[in-house]
C-alpha positions as CSV (number, residue, x, y, z in Angstrom):
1,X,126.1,140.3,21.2
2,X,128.6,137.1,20.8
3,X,126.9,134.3,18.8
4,X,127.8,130.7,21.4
5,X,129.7,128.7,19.1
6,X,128.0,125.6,17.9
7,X,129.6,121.8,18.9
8,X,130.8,120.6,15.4
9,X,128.5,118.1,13.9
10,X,129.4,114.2,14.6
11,X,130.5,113.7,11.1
12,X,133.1,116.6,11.4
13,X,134.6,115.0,14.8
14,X,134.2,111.8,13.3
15,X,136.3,113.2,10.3
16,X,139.2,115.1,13.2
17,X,139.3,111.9,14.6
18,X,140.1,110.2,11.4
19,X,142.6,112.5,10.7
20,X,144.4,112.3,13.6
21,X,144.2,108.7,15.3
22,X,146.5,107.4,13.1
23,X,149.2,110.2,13.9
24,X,148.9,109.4,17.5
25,X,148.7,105.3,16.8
26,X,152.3,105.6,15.5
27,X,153.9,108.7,17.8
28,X,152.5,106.0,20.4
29,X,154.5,102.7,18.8
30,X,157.5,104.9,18.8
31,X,157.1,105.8,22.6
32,X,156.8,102.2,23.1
33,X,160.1,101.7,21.5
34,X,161.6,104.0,23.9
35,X,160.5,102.4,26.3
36,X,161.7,99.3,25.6
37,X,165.3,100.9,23.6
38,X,165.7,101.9,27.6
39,X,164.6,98.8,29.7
40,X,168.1,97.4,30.3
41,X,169.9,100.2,31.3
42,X,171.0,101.0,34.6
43,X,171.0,103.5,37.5
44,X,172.6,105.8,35.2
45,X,170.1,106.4,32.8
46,X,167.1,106.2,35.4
47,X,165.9,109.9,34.2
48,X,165.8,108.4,30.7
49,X,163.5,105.6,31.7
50,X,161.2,107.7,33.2
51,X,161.3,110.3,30.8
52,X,160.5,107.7,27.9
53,X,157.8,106.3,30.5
54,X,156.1,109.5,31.0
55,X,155.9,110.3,27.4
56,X,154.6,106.5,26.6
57,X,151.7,107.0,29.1
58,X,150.8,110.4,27.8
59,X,150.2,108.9,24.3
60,X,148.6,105.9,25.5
61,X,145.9,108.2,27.1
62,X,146.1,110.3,23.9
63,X,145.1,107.5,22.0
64,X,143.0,105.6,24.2
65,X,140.1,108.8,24.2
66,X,140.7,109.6,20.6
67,X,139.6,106.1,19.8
68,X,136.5,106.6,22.4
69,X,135.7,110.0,21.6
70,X,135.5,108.7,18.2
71,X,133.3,105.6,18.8
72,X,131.1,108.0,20.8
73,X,130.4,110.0,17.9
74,X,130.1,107.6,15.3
75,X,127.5,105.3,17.1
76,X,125.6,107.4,19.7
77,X,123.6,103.8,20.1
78,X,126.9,102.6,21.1
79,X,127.2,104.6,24.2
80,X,126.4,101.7,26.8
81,X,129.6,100.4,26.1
82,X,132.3,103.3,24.6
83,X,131.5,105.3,27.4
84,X,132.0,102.9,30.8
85,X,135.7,102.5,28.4
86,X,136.1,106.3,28.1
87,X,135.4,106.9,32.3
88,X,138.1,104.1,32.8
89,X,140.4,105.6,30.4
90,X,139.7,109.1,32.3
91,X,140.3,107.8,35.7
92,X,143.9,106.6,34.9
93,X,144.3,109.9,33.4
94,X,143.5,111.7,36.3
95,X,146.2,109.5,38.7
96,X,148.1,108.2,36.2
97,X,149.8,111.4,34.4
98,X,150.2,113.3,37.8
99,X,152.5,110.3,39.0
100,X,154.2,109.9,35.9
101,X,155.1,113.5,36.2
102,X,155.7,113.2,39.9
103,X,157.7,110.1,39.0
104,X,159.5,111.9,36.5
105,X,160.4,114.9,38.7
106,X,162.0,112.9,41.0
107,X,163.8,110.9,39.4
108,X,165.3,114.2,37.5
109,X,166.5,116.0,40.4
110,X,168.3,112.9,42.0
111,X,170.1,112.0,38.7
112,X,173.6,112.4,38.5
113,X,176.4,111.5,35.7
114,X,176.1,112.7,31.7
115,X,172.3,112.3,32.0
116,X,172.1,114.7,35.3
117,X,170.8,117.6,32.8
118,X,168.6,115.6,30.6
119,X,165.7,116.6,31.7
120,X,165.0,121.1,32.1
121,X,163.2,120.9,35.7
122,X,161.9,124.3,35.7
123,X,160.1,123.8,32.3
124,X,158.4,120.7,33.5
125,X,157.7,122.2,36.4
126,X,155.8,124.9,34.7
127,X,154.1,122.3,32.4
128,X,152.9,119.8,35.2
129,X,151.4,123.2,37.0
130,X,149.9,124.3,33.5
131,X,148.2,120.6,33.6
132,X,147.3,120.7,37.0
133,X,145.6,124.0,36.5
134,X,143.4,122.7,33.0
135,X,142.3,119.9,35.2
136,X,142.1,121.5,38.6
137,X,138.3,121.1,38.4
138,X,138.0,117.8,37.7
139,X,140.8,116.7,40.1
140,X,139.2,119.0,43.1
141,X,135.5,117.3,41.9
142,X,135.3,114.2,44.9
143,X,132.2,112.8,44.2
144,X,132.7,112.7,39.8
145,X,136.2,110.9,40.6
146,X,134.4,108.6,43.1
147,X,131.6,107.5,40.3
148,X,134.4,106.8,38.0
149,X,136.4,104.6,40.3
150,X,132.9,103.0,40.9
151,X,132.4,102.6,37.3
152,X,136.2,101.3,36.9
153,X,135.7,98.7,39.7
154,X,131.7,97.5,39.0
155,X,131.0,97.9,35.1
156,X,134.3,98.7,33.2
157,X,137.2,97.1,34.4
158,X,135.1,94.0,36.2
159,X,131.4,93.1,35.5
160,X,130.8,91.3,39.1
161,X,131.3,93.3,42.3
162,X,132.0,91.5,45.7
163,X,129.7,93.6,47.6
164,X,127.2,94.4,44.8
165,X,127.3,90.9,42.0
166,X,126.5,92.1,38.6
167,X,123.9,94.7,40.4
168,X,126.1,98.0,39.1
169,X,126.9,96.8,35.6
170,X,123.2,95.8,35.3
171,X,122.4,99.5,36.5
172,X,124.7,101.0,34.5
173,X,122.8,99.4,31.2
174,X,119.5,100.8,32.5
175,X,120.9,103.9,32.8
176,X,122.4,104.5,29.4
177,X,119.0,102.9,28.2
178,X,117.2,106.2,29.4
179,X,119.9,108.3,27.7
180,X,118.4,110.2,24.1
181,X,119.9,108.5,21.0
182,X,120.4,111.6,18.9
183,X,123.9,113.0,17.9
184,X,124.2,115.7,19.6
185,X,123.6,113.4,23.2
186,X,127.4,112.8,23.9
187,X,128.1,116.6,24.7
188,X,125.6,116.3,27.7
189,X,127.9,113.4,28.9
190,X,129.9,114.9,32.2
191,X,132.5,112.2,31.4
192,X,132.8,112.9,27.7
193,X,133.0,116.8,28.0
194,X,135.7,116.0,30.6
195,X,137.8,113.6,28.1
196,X,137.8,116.4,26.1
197,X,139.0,118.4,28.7
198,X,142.0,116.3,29.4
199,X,142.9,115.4,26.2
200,X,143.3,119.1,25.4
201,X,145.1,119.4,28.5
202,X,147.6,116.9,27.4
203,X,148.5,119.4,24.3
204,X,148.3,122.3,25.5
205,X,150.2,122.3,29.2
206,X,152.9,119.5,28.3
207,X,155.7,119.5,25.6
208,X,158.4,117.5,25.2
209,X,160.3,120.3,23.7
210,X,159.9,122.6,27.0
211,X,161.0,119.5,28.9
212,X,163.8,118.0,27.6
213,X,167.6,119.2,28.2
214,X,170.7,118.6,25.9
215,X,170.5,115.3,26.3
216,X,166.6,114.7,25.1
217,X,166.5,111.9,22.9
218,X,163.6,112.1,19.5
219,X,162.4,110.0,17.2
């Protein structure tokens, strides 16, 4: 019989983290270069925009939950606030890297001149459907994405709802207040489990390298 594997202690994820934020920090300032190496350019380059827009969005998300995942682990006390952060970051995750794909997609298959094979549609075809399936469960799951758009709108992103006041960010305390302190809390956390989730995702079903034609720009 198969021994479950243990979750790694905080102070090991505390330690990956470490290791890796600042990796991500700086690929993300270089995909913010990109971004803005490509702002001026015209028509002719659209599939370049997008394709150093998609790639800056990916690593912002990237970076975003790394940084949570972290504080999450670190300070378990913490959790009243790093985790209402975390189900905002995971929201735009869900949306936002399907329509930067989409966007992305698009925009390659319409582009025309030197750039028209800058991009290898059938490879980023086969990662967006590689995402889609990791994350299939979450996407398909109405009622988790409908908590986190309330948490977005009422506690994370605004403290004062029109319909509601300060009522949901009020609840959202007591909640968390209930919640055990102990280190090993976070992995009952639906929307921690699923940050991990995507962020594995993120690595494991997109590549720039299966992406990118001829023309793929680096840094």
């Amino acid at each position: 019989m198969s021994i479950p594997s243990q979750p790694p202690s905080n102070a090991d994820s505390v330690a990956g983290f470490d290791h890796t934020i600042p990796l991500a920090v700086e690929a993300l300032e270089h995909r913010a270069r990109d971004v803005e190496s490509v702002a001026g350019a015209g028509d002719e380059a659209a599939v370049v925009k997008a394709y150093a827009a998609a790639r800056f969005f990916i690593v912002q998300i990237d970076v975003d939950m790394r940084v949570l995942l972290r504080a999450m682990a670190a300070d378990p006390a913490a959790r009243v606030t790093t985790e209402k952060l975390l189900a905002l970051v995971l929201r735009e995750s869900i949306e936002g890297v399907y329509r930067v794909l989409g966007d992305l997609q698009r925009t390659a298959r319409t582009q025309t001149g030197r750039f028209a094979g800058f991009i290898d549609i059938d490879a980023l075809t086969t990662a967006q459907n590689a995402y889609k399936a990791s994350v299939r469960d979450i996407a398909d799951d109405r009622p988790f994405k409908d908590t986190l758009v309330k948490i977005r709108n009422e506690v994370a992103a605004h403290m004062f709802s029109d319909d509601v006041g300060i009522e949901s960010a009020a609840a959202w305390v007591v909640s968390r207040s209930v919640m055990p302190k102990t280190d090993d809390a976070m992995f009952n956390s639906l929307i921690f489990s699923r940050s991990i989730q995507v962020l594995r995702a993120l690595h494991t079903g997109l590549s720039d390298k299966r992406c990118v034609g001829s023309g793929g720009f680096h840094s």
